[in-house]
C-alpha atoms as a printed R data frame, in Angstrom:
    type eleno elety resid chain resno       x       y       z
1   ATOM     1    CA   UNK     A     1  15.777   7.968  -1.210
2   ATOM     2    CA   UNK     A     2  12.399   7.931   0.439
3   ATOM     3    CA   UNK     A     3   9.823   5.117  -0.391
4   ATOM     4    CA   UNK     A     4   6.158   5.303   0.617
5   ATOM     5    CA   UNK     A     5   4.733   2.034   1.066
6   ATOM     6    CA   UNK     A     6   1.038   1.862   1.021
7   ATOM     7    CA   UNK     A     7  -0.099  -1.424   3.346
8   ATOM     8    CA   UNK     A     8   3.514  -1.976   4.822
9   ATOM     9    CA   UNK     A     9   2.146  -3.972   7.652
10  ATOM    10    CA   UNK     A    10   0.921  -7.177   5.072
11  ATOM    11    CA   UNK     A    11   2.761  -9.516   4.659
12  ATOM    12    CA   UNK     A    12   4.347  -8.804   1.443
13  ATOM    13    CA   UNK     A    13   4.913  -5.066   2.511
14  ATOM    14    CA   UNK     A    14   6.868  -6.489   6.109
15  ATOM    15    CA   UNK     A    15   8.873  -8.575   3.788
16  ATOM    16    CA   UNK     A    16   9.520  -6.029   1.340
17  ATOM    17    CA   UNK     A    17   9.852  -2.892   4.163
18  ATOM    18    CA   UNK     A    18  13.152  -5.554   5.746
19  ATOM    19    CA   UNK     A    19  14.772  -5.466   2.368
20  ATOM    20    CA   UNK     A    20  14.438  -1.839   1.515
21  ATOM    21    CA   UNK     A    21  15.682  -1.233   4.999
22  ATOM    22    CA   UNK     A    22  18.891  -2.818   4.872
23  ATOM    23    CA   UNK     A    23  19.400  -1.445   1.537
24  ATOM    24    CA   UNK     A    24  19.472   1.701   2.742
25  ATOM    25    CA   UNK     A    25  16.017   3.296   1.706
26  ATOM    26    CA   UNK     A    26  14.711   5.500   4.195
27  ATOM    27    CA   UNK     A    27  11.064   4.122   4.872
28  ATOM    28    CA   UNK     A    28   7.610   5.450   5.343
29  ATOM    29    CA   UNK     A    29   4.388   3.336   5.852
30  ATOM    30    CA   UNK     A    30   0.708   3.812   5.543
31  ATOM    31    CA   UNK     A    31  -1.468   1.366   6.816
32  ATOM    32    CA   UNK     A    32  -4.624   0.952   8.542
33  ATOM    33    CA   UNK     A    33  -2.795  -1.646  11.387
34  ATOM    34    CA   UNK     A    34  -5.351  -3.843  11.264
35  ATOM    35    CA   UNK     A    35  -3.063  -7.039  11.917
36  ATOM    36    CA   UNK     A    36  -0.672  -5.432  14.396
37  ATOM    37    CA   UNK     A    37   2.588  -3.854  13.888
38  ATOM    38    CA   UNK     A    38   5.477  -6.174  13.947
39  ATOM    39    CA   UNK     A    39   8.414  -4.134  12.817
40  ATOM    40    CA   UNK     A    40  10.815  -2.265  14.445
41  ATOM    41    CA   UNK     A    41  10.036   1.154  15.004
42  ATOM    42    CA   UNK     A    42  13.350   2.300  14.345
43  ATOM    43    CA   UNK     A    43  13.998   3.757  10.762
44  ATOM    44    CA   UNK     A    44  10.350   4.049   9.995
45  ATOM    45    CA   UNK     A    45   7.286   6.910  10.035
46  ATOM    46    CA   UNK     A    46   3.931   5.493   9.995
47  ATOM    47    CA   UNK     A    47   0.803   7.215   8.823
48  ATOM    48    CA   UNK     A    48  -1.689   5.377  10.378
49  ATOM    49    CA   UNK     A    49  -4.801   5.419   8.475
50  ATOM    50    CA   UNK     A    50  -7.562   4.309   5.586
51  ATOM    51    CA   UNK     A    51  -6.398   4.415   2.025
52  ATOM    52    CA   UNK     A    52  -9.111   6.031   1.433
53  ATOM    53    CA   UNK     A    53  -8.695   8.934   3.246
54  ATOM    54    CA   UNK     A    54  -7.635  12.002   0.760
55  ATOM    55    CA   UNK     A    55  -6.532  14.113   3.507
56  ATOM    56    CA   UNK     A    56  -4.000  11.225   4.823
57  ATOM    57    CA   UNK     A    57  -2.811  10.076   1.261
58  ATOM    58    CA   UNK     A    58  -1.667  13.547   1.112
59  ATOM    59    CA   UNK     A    59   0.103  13.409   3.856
60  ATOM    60    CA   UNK     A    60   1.555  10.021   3.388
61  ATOM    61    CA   UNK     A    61   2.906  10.938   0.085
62  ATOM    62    CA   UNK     A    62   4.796  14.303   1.939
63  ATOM    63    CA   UNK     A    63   8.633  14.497   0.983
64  ATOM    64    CA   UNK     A    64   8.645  10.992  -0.315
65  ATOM    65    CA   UNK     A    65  10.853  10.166  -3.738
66  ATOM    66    CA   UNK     A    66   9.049   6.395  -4.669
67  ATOM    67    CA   UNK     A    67   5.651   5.080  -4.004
68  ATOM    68    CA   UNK     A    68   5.186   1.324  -4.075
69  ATOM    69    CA   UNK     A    69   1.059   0.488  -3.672
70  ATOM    70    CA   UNK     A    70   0.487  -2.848  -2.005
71  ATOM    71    CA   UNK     A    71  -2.753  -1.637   0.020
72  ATOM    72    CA   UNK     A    72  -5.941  -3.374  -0.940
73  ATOM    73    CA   UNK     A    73  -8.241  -5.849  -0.353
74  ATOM    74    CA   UNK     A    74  -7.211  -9.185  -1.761
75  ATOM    75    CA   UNK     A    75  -8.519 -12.183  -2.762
76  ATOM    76    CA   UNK     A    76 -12.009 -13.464  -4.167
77  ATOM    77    CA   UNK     A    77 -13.257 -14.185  -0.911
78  ATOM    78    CA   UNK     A    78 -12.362 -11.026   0.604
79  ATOM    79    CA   UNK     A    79 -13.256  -8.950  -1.672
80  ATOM    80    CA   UNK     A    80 -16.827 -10.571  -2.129
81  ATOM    81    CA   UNK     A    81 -17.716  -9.321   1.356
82  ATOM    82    CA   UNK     A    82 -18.490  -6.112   0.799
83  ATOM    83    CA   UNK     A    83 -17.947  -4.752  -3.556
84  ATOM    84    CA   UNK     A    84 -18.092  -1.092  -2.940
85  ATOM    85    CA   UNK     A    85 -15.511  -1.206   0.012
86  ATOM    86    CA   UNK     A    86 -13.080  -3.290  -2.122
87  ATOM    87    CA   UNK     A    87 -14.064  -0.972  -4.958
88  ATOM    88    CA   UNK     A    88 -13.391   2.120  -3.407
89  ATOM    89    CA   UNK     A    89  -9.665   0.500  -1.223
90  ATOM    90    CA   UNK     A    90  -8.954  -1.111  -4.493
91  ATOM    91    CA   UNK     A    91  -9.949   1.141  -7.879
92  ATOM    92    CA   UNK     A    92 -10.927   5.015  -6.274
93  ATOM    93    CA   UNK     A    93  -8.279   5.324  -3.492
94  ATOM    94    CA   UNK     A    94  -5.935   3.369  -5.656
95  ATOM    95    CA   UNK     A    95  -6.433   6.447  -8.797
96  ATOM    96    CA   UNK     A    96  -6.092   8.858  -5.751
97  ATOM    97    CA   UNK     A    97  -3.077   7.956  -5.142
98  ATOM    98    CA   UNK     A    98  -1.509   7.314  -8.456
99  ATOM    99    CA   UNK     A    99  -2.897  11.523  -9.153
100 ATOM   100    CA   UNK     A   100  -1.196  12.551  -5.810
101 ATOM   101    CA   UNK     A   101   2.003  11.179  -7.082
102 ATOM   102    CA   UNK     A   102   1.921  12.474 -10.764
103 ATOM   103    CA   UNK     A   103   0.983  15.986  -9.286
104 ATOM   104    CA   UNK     A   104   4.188  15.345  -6.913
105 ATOM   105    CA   UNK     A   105   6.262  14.094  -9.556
106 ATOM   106    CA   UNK     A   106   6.395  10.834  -7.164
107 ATOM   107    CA   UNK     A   107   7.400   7.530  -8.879
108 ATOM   108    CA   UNK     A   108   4.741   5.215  -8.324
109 ATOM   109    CA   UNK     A   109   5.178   1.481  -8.767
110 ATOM   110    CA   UNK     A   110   2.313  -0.607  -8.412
111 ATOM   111    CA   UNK     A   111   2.691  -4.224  -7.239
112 ATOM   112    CA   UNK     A   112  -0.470  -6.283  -7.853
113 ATOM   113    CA   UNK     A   113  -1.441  -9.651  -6.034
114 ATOM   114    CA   UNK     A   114  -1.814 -12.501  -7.776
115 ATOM   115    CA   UNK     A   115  -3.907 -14.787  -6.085
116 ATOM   116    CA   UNK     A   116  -6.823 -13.780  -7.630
117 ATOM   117    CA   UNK     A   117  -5.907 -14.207 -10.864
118 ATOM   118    CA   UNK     A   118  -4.647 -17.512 -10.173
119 ATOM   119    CA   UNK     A   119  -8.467 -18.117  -9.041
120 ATOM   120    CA   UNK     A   120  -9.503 -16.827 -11.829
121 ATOM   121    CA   UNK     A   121  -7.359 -19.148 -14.449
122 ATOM   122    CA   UNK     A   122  -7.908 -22.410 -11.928
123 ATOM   123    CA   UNK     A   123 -11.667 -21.948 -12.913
124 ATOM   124    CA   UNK     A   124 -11.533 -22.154 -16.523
């Protein structure tokens, strides 16, 4: 089985791109590289790239069986510097996606961060 994962180079998706890896998933990543690449290259195809390019989520999401979304711009502080940018990474390339793969007939799991809601509750 092939899995797309969307921001493979963040933390969680390094983490998560080891264990799929030596389970036996074969392993494609999209990310814009903005922190470096720090995997090995072996076993994996990259699509380097902006979420929010259509033409490269189409391409990204070529031959693959499983989706799992962990692209995005996280946390309140983040994504306070600049609303439409996190709104379009975060909401419009995010439903972009999620159509690509129901047109596919990709599964698509989303994984969301939590961080901000813990911000959220800590300030009540």
């Amino acid at each position: 089985m092939k899995v797309l994962v969307s921001g493979g180079l963040g933390y969680l998706g390094s983490v998560l791109i080891q264990k799929l890896l030596e389970k036996g998933f074969e392993v494609k990543i999209l990310d814009a590289v903005i922190y470096g690449y720090f995997l090995p290259k072996k076993d994996l195809e990259l699509v380097e790239g902006d979420i929010r390019d259509y033409r490269l989520l189409e391409k990204a999401t070529e031959n693959v069986d499983a989706v799992i979304h962990l692209a995005g711009i996280i946390g309140d502080a983040a994504a306070n510097l600049d609303r439409e940018k996190t709104i379009n990474v975060n909401y419009i390339a995010t439903r972009r996606l999620a159509k690509l793969c129901n047109e596919r007939k990709i599964r698509l799991l989303f994984f969301f961060d939590l961080l901000s809601f813990m911000e959220l509750d800590q300030m009540k």
